[in-house]
Backbone as ProteinMPNN parsed JSONL, in Angstrom:
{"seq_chain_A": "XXXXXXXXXXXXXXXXXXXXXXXXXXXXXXXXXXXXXXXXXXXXXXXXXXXXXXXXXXXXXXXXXXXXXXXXXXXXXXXXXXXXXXXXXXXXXXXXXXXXXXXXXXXXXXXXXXXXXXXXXXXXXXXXXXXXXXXXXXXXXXXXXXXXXXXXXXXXXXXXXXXXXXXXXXXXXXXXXXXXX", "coords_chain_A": {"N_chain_A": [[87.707, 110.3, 211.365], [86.261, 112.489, 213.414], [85.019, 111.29, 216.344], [82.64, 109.73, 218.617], [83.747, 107.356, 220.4], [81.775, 105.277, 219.33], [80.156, 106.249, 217.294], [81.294, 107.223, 214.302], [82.191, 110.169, 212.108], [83.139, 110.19, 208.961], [85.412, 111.013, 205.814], [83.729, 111.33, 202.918], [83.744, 108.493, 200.585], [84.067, 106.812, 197.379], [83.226, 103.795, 197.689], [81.179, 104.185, 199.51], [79.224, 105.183, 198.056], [77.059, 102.949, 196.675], [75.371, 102.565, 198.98], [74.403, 104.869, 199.924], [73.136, 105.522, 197.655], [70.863, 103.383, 197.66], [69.713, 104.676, 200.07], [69.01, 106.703, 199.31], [67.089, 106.516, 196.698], [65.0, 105.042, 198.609], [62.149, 105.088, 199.732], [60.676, 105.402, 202.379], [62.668, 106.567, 203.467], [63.115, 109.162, 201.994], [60.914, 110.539, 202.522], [60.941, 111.31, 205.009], [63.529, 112.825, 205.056], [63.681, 114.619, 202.931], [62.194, 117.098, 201.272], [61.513, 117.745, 198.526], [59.513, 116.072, 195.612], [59.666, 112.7, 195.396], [61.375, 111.555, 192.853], [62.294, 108.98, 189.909], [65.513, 108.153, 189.687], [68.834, 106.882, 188.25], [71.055, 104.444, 189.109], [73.757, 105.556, 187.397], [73.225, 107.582, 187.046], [72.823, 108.951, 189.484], [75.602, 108.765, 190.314], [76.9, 110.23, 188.525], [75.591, 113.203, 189.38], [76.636, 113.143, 192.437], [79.642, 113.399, 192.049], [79.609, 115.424, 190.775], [78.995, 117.291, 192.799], [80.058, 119.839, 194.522], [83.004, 120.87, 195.403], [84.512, 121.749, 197.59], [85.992, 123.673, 200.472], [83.995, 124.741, 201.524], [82.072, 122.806, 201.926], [81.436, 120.499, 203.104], [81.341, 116.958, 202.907], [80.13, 113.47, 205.031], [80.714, 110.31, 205.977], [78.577, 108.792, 208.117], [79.62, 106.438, 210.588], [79.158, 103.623, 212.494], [80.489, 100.955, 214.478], [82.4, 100.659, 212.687], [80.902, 100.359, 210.251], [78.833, 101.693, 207.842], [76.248, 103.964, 208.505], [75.107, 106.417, 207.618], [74.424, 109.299, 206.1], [76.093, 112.883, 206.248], [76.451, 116.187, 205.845], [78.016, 119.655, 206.012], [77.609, 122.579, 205.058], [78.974, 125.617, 204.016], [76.522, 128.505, 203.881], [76.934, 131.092, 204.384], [78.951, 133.634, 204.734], [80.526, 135.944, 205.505], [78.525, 135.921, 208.285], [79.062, 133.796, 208.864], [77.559, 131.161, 208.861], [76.283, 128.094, 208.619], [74.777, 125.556, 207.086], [73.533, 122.206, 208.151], [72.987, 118.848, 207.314], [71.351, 115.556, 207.16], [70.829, 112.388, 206.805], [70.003, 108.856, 208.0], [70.537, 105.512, 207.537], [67.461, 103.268, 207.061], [67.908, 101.407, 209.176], [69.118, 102.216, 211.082], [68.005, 104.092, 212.335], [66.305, 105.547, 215.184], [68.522, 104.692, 217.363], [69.573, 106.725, 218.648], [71.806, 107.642, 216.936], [71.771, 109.805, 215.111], [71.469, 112.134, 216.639], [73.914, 111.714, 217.991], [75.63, 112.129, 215.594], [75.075, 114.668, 214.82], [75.616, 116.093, 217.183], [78.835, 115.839, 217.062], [78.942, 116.859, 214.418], [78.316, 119.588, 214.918], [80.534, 119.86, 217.055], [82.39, 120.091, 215.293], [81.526, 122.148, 213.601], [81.295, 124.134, 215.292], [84.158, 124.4, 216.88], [86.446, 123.821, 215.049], [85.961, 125.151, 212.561], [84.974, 127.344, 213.366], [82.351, 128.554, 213.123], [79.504, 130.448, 213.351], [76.694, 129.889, 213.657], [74.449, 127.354, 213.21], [72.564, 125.659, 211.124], [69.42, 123.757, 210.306], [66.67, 122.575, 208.003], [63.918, 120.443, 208.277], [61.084, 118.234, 207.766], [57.735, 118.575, 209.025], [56.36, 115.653, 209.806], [58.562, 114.344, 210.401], [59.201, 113.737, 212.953], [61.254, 112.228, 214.624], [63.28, 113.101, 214.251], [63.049, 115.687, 214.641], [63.333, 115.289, 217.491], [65.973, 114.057, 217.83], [67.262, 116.332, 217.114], [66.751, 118.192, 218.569], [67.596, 117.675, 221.015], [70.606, 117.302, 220.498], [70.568, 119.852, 220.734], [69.551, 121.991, 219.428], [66.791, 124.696, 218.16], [63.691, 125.222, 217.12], [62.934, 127.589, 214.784], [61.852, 129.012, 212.639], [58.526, 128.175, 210.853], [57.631, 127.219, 207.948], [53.868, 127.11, 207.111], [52.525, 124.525, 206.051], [54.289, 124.156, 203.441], [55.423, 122.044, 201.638], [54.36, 119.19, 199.468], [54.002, 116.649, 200.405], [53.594, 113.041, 200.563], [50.96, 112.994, 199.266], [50.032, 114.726, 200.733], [49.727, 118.37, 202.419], [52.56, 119.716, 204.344], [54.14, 121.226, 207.265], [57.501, 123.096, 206.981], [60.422, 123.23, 208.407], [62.371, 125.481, 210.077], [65.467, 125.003, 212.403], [68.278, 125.753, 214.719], [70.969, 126.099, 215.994], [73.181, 128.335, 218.39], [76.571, 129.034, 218.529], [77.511, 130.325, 220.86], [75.11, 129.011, 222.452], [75.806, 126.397, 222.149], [78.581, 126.107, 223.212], [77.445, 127.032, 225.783], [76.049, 124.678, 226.418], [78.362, 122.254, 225.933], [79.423, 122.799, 228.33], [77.321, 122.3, 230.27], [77.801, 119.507, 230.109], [80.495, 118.799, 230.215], [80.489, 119.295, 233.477], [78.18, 118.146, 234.377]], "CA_chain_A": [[88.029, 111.707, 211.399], [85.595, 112.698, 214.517], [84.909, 110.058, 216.561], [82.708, 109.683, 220.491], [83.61, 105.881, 220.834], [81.42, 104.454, 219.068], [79.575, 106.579, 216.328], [82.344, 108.059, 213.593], [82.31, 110.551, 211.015], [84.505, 109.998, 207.812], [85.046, 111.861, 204.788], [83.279, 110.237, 201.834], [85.161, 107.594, 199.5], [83.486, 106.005, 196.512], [82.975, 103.015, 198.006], [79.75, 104.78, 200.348], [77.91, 105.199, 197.15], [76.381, 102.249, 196.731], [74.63, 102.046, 200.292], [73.628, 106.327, 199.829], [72.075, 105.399, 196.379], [69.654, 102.616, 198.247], [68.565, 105.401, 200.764], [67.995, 108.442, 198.384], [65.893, 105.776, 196.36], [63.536, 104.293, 199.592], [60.327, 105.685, 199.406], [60.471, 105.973, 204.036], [64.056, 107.573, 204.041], [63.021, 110.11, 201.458], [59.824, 111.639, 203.072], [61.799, 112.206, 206.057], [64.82, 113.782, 204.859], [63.802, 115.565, 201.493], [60.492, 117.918, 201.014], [61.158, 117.621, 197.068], [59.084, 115.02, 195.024], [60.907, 111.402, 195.217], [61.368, 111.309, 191.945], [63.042, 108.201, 189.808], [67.14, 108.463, 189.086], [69.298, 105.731, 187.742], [72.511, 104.212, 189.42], [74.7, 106.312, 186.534], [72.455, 109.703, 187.255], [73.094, 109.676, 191.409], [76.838, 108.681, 190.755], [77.455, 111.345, 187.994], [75.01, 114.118, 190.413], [77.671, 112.961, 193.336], [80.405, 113.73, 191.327], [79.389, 116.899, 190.197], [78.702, 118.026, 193.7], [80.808, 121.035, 195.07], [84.217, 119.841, 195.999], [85.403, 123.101, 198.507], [86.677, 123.612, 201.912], [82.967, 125.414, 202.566], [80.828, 121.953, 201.501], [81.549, 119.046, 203.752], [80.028, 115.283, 203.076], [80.802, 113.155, 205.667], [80.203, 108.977, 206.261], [78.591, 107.876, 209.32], [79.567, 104.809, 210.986], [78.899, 102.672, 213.435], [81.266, 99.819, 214.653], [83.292, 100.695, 210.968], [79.831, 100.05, 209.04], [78.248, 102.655, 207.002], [74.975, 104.042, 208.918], [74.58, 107.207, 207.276], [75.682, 110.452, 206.111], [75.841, 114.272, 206.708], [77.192, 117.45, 205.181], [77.876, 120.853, 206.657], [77.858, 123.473, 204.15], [78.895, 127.304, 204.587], [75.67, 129.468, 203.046], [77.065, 132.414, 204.779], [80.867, 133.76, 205.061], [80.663, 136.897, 206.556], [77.879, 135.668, 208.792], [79.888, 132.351, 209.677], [75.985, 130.422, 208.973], [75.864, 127.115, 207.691], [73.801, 123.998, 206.82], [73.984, 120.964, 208.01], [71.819, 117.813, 207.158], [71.719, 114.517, 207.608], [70.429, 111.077, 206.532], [70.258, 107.501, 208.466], [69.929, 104.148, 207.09], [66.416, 102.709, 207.974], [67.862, 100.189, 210.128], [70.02, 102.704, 211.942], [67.103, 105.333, 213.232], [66.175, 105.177, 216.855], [69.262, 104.645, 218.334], [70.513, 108.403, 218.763], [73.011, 107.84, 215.541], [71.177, 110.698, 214.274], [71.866, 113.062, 217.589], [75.015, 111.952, 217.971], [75.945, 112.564, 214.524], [74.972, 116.221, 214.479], [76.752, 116.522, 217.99], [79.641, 115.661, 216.461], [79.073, 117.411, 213.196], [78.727, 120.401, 215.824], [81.726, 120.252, 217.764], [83.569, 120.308, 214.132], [81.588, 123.467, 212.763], [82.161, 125.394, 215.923], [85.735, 124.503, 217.519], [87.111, 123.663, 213.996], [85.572, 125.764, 211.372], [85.216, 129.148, 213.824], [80.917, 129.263, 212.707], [78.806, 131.027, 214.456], [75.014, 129.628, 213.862], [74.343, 126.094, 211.952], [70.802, 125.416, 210.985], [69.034, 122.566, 208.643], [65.441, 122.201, 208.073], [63.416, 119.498, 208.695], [59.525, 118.486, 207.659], [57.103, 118.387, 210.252], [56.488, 114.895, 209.648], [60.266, 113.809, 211.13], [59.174, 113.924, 214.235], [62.056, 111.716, 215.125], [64.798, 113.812, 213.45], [62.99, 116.624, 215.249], [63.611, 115.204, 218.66], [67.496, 113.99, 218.153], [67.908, 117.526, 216.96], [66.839, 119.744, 219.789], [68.682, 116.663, 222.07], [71.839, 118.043, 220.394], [70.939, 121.761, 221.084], [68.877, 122.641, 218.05], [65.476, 124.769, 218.578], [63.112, 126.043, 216.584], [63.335, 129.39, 214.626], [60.807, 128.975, 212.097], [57.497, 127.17, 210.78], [56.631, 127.457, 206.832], [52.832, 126.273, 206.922], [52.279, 123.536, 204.252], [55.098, 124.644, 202.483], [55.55, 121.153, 201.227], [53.747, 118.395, 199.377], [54.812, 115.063, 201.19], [53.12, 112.167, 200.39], [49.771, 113.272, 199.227], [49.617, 116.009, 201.562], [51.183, 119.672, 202.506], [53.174, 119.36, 205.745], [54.901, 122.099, 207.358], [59.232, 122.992, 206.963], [60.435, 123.619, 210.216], [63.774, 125.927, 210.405], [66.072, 124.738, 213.171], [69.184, 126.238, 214.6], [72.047, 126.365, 217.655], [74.508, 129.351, 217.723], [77.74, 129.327, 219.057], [77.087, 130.426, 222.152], [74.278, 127.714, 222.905], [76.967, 125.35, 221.991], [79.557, 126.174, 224.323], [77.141, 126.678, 226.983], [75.953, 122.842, 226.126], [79.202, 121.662, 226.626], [79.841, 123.499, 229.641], [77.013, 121.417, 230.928], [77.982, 118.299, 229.465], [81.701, 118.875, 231.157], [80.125, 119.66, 235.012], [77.527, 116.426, 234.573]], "C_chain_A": [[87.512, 112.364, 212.675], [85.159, 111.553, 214.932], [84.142, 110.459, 218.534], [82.716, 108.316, 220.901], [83.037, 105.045, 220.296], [80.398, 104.782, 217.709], [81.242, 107.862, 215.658], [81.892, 108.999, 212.476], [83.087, 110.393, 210.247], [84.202, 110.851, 206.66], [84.209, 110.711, 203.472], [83.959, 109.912, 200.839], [83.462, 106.857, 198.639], [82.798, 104.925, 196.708], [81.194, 102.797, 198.615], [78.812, 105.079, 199.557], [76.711, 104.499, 196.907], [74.721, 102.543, 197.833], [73.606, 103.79, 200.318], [72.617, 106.179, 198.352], [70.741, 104.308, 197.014], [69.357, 103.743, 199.023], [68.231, 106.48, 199.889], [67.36, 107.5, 197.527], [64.509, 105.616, 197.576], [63.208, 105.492, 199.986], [60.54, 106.491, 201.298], [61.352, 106.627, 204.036], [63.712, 109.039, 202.717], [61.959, 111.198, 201.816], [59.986, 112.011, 204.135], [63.005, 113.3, 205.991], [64.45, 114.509, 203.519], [61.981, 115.838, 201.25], [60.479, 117.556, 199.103], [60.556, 116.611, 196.981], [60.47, 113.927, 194.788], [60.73, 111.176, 193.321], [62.445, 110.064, 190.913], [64.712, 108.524, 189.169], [67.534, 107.027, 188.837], [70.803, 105.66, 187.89], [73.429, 105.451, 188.571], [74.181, 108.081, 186.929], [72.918, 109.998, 188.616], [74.879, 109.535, 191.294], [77.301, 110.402, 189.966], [76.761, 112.621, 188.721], [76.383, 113.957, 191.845], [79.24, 113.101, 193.062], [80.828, 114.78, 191.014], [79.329, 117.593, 191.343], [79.9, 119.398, 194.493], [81.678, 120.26, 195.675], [85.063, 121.439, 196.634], [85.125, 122.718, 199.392], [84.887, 124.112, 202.629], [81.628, 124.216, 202.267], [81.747, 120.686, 201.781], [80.665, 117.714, 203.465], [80.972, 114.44, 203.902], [80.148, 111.889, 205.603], [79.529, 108.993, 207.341], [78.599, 106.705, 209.586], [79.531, 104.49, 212.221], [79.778, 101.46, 213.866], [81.845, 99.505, 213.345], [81.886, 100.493, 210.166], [79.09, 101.247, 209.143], [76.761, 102.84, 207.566], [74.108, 105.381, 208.344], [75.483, 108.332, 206.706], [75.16, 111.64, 206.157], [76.623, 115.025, 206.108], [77.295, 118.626, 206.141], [78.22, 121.589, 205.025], [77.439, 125.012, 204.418], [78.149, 128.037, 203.724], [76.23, 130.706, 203.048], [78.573, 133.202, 205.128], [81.216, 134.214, 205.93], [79.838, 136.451, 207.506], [78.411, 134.098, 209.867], [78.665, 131.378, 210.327], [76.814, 128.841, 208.192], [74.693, 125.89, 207.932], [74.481, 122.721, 206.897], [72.666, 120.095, 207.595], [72.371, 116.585, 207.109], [70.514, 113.329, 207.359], [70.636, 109.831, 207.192], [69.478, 106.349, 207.454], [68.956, 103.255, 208.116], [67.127, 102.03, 209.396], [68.651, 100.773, 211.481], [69.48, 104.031, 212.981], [66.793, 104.793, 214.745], [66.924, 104.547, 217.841], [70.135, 105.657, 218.816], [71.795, 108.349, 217.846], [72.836, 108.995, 215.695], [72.397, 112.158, 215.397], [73.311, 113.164, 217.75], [76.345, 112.107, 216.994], [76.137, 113.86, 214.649], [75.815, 116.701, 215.835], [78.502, 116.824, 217.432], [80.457, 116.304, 215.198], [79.142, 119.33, 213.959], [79.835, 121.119, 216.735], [82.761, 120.758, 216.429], [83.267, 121.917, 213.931], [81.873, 124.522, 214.27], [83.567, 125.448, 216.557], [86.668, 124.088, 216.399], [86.977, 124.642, 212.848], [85.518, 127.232, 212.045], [83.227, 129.624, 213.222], [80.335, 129.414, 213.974], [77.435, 130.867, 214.899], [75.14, 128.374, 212.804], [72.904, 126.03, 212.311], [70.514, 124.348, 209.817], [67.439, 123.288, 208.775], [64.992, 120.789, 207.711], [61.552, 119.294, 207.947], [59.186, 118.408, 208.951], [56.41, 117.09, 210.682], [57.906, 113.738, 210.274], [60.194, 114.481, 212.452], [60.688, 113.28, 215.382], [63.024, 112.511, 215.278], [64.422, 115.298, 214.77], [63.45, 116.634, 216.79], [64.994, 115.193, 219.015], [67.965, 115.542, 217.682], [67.909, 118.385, 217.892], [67.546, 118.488, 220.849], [69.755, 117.081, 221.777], [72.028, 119.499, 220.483], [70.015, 122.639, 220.109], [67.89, 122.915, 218.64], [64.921, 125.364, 217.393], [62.97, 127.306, 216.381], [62.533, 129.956, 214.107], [59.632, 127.93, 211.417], [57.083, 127.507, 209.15], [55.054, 126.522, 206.92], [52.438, 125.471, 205.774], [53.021, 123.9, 203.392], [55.38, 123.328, 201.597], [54.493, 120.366, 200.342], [54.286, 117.002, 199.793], [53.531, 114.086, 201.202], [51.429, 112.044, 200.355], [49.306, 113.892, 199.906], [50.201, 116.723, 202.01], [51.401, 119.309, 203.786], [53.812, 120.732, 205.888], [56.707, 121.699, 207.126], [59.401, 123.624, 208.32], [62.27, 123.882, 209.898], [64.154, 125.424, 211.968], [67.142, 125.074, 213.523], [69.765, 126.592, 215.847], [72.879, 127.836, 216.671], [75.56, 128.93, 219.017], [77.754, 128.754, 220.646], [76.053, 129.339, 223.16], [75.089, 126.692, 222.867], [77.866, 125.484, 223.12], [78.557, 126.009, 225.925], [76.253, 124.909, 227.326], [77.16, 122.045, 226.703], [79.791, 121.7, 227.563], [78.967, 122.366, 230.655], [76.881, 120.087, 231.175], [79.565, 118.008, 230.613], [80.992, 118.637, 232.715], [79.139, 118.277, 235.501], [77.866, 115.182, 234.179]], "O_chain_A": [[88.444, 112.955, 213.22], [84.868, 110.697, 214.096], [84.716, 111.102, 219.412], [81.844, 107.945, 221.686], [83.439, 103.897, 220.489], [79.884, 103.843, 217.101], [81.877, 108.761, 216.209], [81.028, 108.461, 211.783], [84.197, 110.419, 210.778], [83.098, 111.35, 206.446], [84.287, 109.485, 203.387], [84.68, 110.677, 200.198], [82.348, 106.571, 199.078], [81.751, 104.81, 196.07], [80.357, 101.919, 198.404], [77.666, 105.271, 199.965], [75.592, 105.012, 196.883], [73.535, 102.659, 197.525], [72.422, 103.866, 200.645], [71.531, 106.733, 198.18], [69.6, 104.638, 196.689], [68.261, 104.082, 198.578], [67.133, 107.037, 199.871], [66.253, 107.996, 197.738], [63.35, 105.995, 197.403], [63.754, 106.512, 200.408], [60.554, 107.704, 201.511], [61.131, 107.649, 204.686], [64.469, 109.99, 202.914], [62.033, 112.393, 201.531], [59.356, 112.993, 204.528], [63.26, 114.279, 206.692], [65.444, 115.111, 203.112], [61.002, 115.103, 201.123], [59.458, 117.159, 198.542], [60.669, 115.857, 197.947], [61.602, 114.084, 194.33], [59.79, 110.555, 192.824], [63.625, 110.258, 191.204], [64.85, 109.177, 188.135], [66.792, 106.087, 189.119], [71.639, 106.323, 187.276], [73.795, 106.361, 189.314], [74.68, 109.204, 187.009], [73.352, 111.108, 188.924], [75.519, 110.161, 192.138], [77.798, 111.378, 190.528], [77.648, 113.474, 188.688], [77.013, 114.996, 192.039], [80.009, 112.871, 193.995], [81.992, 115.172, 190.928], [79.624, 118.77, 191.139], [80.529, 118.73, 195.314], [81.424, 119.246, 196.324], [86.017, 122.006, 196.1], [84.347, 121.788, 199.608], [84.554, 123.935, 203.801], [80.446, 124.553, 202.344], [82.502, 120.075, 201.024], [79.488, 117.558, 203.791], [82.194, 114.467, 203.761], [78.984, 111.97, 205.212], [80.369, 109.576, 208.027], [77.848, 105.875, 209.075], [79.97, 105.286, 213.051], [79.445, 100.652, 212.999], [81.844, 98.366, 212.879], [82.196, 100.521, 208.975], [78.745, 101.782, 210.197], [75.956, 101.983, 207.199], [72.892, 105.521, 208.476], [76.711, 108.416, 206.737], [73.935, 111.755, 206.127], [77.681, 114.504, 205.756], [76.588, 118.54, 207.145], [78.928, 121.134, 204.126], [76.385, 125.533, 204.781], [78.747, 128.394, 202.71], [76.172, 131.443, 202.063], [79.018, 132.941, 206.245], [81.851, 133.77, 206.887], [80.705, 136.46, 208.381], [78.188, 133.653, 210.993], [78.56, 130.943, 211.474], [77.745, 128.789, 207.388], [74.001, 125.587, 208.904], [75.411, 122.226, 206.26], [71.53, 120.566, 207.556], [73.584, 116.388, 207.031], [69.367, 113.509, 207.769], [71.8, 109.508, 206.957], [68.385, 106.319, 206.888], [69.19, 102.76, 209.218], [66.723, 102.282, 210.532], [68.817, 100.181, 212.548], [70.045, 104.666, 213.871], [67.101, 103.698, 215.216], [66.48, 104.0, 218.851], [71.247, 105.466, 219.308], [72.759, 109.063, 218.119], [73.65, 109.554, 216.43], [73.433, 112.761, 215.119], [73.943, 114.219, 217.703], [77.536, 112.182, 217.298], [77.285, 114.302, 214.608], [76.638, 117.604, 215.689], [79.124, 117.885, 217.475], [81.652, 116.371, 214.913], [79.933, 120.159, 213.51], [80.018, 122.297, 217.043], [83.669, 121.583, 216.527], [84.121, 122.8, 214.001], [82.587, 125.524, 214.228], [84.088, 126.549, 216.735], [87.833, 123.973, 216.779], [87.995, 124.897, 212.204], [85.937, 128.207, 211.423], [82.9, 130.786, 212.982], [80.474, 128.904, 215.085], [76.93, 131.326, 215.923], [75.807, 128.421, 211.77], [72.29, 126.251, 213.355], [71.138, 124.15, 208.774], [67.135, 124.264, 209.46], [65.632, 120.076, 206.938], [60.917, 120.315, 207.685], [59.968, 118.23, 209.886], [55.844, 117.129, 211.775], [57.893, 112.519, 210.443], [60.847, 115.416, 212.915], [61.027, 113.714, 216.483], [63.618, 112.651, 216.348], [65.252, 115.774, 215.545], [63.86, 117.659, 217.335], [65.466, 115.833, 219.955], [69.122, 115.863, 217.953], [68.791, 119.214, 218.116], [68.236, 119.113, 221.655], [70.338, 117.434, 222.802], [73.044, 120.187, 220.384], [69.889, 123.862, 220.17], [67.51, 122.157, 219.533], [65.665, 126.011, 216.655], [62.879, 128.148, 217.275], [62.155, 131.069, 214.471], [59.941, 126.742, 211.505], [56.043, 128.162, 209.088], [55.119, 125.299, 206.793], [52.072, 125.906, 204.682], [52.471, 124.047, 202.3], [55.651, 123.732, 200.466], [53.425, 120.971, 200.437], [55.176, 116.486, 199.116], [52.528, 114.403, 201.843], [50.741, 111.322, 201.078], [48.076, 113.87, 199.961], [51.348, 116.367, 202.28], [50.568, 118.638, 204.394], [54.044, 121.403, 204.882], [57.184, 120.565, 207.093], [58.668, 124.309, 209.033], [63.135, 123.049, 209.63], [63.228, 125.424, 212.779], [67.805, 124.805, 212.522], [69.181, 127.286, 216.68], [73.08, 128.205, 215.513], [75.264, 128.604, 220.167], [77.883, 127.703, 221.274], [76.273, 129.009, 224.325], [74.978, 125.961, 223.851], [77.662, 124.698, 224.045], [78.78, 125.237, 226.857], [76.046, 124.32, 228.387], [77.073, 121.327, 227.7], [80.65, 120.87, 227.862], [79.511, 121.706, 231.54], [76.197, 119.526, 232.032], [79.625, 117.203, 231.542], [81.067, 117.454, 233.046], [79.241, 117.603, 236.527], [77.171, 114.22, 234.507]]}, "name": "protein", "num_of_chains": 1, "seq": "XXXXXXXXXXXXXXXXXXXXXXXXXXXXXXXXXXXXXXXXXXXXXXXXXXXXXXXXXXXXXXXXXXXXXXXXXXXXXXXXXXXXXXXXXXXXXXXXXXXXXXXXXXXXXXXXXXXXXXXXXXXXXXXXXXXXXXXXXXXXXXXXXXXXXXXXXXXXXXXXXXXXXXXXXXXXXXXXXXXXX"}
């Protein structure tokens, strides 16, 4: 569906369940991507929860892949209408972190929400702990907006949430300098 050569987005098919139920289980991919308590679910609980999930035009889930194989996945979802805000987020499979998937995921997931969708600010949050996530994010344009202190409990201890967020305008002038270099 979006594509820069070599990292794709796709919409999500049944099939991608499997491989998203092993990372929202592991223990390392959950204290990076989710402040809630990992708590235990059961094959039948994450399919029927994935199922149930919002099926509109303003709540995107998308595949990521890699050379056609399944490396991760991402959502955009519109919080805001009149405001033209949304949320994105995003998950990699262990084996697929530290090779700018991540960055060039949310690039990607970027070019859609502003030259496709017409939004005007996308933002996730992050712990302060995902130091990684934190880096491929401001590499795609993302900066810091806000800091909850210890708003979390993550793995036997509070961590900060860290708001993150491009608008529009930062976007275009990104690709302006992306075009010229």
């Amino acid at each position: 569906m979006f594509a820069d050569g070599e990292i794709a987005l796709r919409p999500l098919v049944p099939d991608d369940l499997p491989a998203r139920y092993a990372w929202r289980i592991d223990t390392q991919t959950h204290l990076i991507s989710d402040s809630r308590p990992l708590l235990p679910i059961t094959w039948e609980r994450f399919v029927e929860h994935q199922s149930g999930r919002v099926k509109s035009p303003d709540h995107e889930d998308f595949t990521i892949t890699r050379g056609g194989q399944q490396v991760g996945y991402c959502q955009l979802v519109l919080y805001d209408n009149l405001a033209r805000s949304a949320m994105l987020g995003i998950s990699l499979a262990p084996d697929a972190r530290g090779q700018h998937i991540g960055r060039r995921a949310c690039e990607l997931l970027l070019d859609h929400a502003f030259r496709d969708r017409g939004l005007h600010r996308v933002w996730l949050g992050t712990s302060s702990i995902n130091e990684a996530g934190q880096r491929a994010y401001r590499a795609a344009g993302f900066i810091e907006e806000t800091r909850e202190r210890e708003r979390s409990w993550v793995d036997g201890r509070y961590v900060d949430e860290i708001r993150m967020g491009i608008l529009r305008r930062e976007w275009e002038a990104r690709r302006g300098e992306h075009a010229q270099g």
